[in-house]
N, C-alpha and C positions, 0 to 999 in steps of 0.2 A: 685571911680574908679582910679582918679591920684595916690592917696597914694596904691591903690594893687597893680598900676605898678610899682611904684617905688622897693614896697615889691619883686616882680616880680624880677627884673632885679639884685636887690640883690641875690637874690639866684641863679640866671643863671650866676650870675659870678661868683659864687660859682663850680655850676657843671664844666662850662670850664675850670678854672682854677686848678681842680682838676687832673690833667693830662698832663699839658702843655711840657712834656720834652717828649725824646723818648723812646722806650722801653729797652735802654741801660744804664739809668740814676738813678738816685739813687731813695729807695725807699720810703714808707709811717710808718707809727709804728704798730707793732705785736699786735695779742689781748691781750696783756698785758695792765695792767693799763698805763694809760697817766698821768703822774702828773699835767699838767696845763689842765685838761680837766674840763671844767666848773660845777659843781653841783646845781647851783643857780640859772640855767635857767629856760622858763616854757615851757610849751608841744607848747604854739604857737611859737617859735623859732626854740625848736628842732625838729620839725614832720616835715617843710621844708627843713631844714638842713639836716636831714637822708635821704628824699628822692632825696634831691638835689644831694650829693652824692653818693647816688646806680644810680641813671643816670648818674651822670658821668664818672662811671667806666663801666655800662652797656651797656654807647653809644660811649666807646672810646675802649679800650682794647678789651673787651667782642664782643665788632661787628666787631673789627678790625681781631682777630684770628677767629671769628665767619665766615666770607667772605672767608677767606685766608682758609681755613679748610672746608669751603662748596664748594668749586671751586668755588666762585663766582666770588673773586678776585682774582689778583698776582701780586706782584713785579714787577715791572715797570723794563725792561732790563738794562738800562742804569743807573740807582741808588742802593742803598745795603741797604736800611734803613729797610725790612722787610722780609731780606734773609731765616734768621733762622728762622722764621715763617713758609714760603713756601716752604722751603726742612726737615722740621721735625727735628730739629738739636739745640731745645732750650734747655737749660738747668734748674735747680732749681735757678738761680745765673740771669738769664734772665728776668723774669716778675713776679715781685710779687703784686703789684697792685691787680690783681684781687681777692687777698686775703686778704690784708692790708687794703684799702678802707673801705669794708665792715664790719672788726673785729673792726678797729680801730675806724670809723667814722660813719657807716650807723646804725649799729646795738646797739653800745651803745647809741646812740640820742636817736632810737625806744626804746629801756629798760626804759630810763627815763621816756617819754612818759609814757610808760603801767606803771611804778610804779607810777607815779603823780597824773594819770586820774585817775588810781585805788581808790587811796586815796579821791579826789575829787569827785568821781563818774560822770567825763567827760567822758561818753561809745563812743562817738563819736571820740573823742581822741584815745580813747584805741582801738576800733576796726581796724582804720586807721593803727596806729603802729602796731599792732598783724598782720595783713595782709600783710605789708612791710616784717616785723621780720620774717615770713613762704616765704615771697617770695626769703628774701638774702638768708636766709640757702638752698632752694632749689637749689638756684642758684650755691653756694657754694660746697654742695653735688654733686649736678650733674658734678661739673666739679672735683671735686678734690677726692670723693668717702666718706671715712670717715674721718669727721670733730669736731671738740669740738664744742658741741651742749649744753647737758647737765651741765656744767661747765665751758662753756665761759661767758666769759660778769661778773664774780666773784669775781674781783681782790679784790674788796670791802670788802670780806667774806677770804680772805688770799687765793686764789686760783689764783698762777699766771704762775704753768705751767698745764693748762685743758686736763681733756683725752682726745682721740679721740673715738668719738661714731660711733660706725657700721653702718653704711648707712642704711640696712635694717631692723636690727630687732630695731633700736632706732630712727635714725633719721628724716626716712619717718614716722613711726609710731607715733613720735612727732611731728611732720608741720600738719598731718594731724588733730590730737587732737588738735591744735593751733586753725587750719580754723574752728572745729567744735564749739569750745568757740565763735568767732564770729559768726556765722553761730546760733547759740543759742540765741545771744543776738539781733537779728536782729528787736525784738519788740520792744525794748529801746532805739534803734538807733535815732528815729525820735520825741524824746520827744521835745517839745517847751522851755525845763527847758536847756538841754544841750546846753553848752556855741556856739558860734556862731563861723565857721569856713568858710572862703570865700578862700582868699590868700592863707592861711597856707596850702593848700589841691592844690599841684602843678600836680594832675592829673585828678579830675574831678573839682575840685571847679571853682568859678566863682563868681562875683562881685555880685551876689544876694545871695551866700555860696554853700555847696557843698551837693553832694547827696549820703545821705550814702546808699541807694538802691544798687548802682551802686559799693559800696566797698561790700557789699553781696554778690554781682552775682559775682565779682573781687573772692571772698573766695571760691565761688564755684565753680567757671571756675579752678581755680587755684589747688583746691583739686579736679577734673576732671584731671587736665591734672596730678597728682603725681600718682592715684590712675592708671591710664593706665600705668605706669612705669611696673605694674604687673596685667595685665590684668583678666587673671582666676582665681588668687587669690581675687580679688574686682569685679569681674564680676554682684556682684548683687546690691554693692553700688554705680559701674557706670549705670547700668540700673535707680536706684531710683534719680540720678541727673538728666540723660535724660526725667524720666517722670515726674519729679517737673518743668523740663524747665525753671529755673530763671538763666541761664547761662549772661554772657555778649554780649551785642548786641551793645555795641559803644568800641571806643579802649582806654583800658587804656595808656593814654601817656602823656608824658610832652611834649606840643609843644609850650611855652614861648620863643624861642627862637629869636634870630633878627640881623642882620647883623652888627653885631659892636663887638672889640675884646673883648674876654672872655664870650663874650653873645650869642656866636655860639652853633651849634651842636658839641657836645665833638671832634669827630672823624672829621671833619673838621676842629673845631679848634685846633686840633694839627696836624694834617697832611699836612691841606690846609694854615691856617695862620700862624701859629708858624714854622711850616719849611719851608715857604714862596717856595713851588715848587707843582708841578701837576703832577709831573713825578714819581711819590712813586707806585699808588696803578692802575692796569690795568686790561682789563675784561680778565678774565680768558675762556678758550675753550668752557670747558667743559659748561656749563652755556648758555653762549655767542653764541658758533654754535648751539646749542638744540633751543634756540631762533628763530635764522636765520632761521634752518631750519623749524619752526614751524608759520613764519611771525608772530610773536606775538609783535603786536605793543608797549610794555612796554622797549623792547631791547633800544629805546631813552633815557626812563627815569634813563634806568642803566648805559649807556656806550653812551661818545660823539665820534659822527664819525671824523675818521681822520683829521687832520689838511691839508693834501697833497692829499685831494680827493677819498683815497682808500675806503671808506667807515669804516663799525664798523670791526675791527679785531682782535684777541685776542691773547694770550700765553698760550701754553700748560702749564698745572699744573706745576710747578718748573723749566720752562725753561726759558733763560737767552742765546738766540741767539744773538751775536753780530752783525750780518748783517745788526741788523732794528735799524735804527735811532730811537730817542726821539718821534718825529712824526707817528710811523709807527703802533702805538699799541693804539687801544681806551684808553682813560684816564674816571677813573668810575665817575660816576656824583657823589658829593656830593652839598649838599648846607647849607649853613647856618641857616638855618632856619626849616632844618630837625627834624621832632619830633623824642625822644627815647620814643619806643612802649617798657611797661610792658606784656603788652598781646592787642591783637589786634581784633576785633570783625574775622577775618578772619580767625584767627590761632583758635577760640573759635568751627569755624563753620566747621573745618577741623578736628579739636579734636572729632567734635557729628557725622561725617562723618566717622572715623575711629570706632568710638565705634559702631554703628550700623552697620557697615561691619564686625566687629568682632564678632557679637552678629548676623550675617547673614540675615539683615534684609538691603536688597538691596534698597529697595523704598527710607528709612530713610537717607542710605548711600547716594545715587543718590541727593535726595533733598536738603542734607547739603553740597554735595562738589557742587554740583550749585551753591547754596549760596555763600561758600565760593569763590569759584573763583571768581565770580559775582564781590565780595567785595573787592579783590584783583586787580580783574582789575580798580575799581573806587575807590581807594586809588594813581592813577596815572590820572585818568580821561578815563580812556578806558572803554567799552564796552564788556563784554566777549561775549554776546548773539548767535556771529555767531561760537565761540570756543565753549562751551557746547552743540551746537545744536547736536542733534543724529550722522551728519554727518563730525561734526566738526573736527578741530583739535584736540583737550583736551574732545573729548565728552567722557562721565562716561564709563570705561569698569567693567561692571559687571557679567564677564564669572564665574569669581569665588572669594573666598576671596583673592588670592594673585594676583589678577589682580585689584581689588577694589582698597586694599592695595597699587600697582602700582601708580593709577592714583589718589589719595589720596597725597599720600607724596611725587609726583613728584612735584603737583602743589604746595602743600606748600614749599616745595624748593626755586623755583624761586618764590614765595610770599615773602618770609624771604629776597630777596635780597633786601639791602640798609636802614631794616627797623629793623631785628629780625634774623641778621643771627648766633648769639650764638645760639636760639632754633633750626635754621636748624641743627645745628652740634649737639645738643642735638640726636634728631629724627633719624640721618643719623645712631646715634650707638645705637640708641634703637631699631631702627626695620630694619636697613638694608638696608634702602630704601633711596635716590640713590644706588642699590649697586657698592661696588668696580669693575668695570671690569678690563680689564688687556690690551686694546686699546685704542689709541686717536681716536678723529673725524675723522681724516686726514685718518684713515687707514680703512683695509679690517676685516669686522667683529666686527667693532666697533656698538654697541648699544646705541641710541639716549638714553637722559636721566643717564646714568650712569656714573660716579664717574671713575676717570681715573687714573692709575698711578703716581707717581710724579717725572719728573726727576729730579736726583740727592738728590733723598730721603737718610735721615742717617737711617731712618728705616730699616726692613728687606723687600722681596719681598712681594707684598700683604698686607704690615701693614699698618696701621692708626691710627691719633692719638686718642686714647680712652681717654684722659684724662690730666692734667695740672698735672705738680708737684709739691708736695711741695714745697713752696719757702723754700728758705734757712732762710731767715729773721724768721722761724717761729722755723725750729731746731734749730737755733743759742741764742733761748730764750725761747726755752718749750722742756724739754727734753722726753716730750711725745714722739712730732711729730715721726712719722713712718719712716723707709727705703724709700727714695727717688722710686718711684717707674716707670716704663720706662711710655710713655706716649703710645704704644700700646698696654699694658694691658689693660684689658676691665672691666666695671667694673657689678655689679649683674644682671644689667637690659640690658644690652648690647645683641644685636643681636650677 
């Protein structure tokens, strides 16, 4: 047990400090080959190493525009550190990280991994990495559209500037074929012959080793949630997940974390310690008044009440009133010791909630977003019981599918706060849901639950962002890369 913490703590100073500057500082290296990139390592070094790194890009940047971009957060009035964020005004030259991390660091680990195990016949190894390596490219896809897939990771074989592969007719169709190779392999998973993994496994494992059941249900939860990107086209292979039922029922997450510098949650450790202030990130309206007005006891764990008595109070989407002091605006909770959710048994039970609503089978729907909220609220320590009740606030409306729909992706909305809100932003431009309205709280004809304007947007009227740019760091060294594209273009799956 000493020596896994110790293991432990190595790699959480890994994830923290993979982030530690701000979003205006320099950045990581392109998918091009790394010259001092180690060859000589084994699968138990590099399968932590890669995961360590996709969380700390997942629970720093990814949750940081994830928030800002779900309304959940905003910009703190009296500070500028994540202006361009909340008024839609980033550029290619602004955050590459969320690209770089990944190409550079996450996913060449996982390749070694799969080509090692391969060779040794560690399937437990190999399924671990195959399931990371389908999670970054989703991750990657979903935010940037089409990515080198097919020909990244190559530099090896003389390929150093990768096409770009089409999002749908290659790239989803490859993640998916990824998950089914594990998914295939899942009888060989649990041999007594394959090498022993406890430490190395920074999301389910554990000082007695880890459970590769739980990375199957991970492969299928996760080929669930690609396979709804296109609903009526996979409508009968989302049905055959639902009635196998071996989904995930605990949360994939790295929660190693602990109050000491570099061994923080990414996103407080660069926010809260590294720029030594609290004044950056504050609740945002929209989110924040839908709370209020809905007395939803979680509003504490999001948002501390004022310093000066006024209780919890928030900023309109991109606003930047100079009348309110430092004090006058909730500051969002984070804490140290916050876990980064891969997938969450709650987002798992919101996903089986949406497919049986789609698939008009209201009992199914009704019984999962129970669940799901259920488990949403006792990820904070709450109680949903008297909110789902028939007469509740949050009770299931199932007049029809787009009222399911409704109350489906509302709650996972405010579920996503402070844990998974890159997936809310996912969902918001998959299905719609917050939609965009065209009012604040404050006003006449405003609708509870939806998505509000932003002042002082560079966007046009009505737009949002569908998408990340290219960084520049990737045209300045693959002359593939595509035209810079605007970030409210939408992309195949897009509502």
């Amino acid at each position: 047990m000493k020596n896994m913490k110790k293991l432990n703590l190595l790699y959480i100073g890994l994830v923290s400090g993979l982030l530690l500057t701000s979003t205006a500082c320099s950045d990581y290296l392109d998918i091009n080959e790394n010259p001092n990139y180690p060859s000589d390592v084994t699968a138990s070094t590099l399968l932590p190493s890669g995961i360590a790194s996709t969380i700390g890009v997942l629970g720093s940047s990814y949750e940081l525009y994830g928030g800002m971009w779900s309304q959940h957060y905003m910009q703190g009035q009296t500070s500028n550190q994540y202006n361009t964020i909340c008024n839609y005004s980033i550029t290619n030259t602004a955050e590459s990280r969320m690209w770089t991390t990944l190409y550079a660091m996450s996913l060449p680990d996982f390749d070694l991994v799969i080509k090692q195990s391969e060779e040794k016949g560690e399937w437990n190894y190999w399924a671990i990495a195959k399931v990371m390596t389908a999670f970054d490219y989703h991750i990657l896809v979903d935010t940037y559209g089409s990515i080198p897939f097919t020909e990244a990771l190559k530099a090896d074989e003389g390929v150093f500037s990768p096409k770009f592969d089409d999002s749908k007719t290659v790239v989803y169709p490859g993640l998916l074929a990824m998950l089914d190779e594990v998914i295939a392999k899942s009888g060989e998973l649990e041999s007594s012959s394959l090498p022993a993994i406890s430490s190395q496994d920074l999301i389910f494992g554990t000082a007695k080793g880890n459970d590769m059941k739980k990375w199957v249900s991970f492969a299928k939860s996760l080929k669930l949630k690609l396979l709804m990107r296109d609903f009526d086209a996979n409508k009968s292979a989302i049905q055959a997940l639902l009635n196998e039922n071996d989904l995930l029922t605990v949360d994939a997450k790295m929660d190693l974390f602990m109050d000491l510098e570099n061994k923080s949650n990414p996103l407080y450790e660069n926010d809260r310690r590294k720029l030594n202030t609290k004044n950056n990130i504050r609740a945002c309206a929209t989110i924040c008044e839908y709370m209020k007005q809905y007395k939803d006891p979680r509003l504490a764990d999001f948002f501390n009440p004022n310093e000066d008595g006024s209780g919890t109070t928030s900023l309109k989407c991109g606003d930047r009133p100079t009348q309110l002091k430092t004090n006058q605006v909730s500051i969002v909770v984070l804490e140290p010791t916050d876990p980064v959710y891969l997938m969450s048994a709650a987002e798992v039970a919101f996903l089986k909630a949406e497919a049986y609503a789609r698939l008009g089978d209201s009992g199914k729907a009704k019984e999962n977003y129970d669940k799901a909220v259920t488990l949403a609220f006792e990820r904070w320590g709450k109680d949903a019981s008297t909110f789902i009740a028939a007469d509740g606030a949050y009770a299931f409306n199932d007049r029809d599918k787009e009222s399911m729909l409704t109350s489906i992706l509302t709650q996972k909305w405010i579920a996503a706060t402070r844990c998974q809100a890159w997936d809310s932003w996912f969902d918001i431009n998959r299905t719609g849901i917050p939609a965009l309205g065209a009012a604040f709280p404050d006003e006449t004809g405003y609708v509870w639950g939806q998505l509000t304007p932003c002042v002082g947007s560079a966007l046009g009227v009505g737009e949002y962002p569908r998408r990340m740019m290219y960084p520049k760091t990737s045209s300045d060294s693959n002359s593939n890369t595509p035209d810079v594209l605007p970030l409210q273009e939408k992309q195949w799956w897009h509502k």
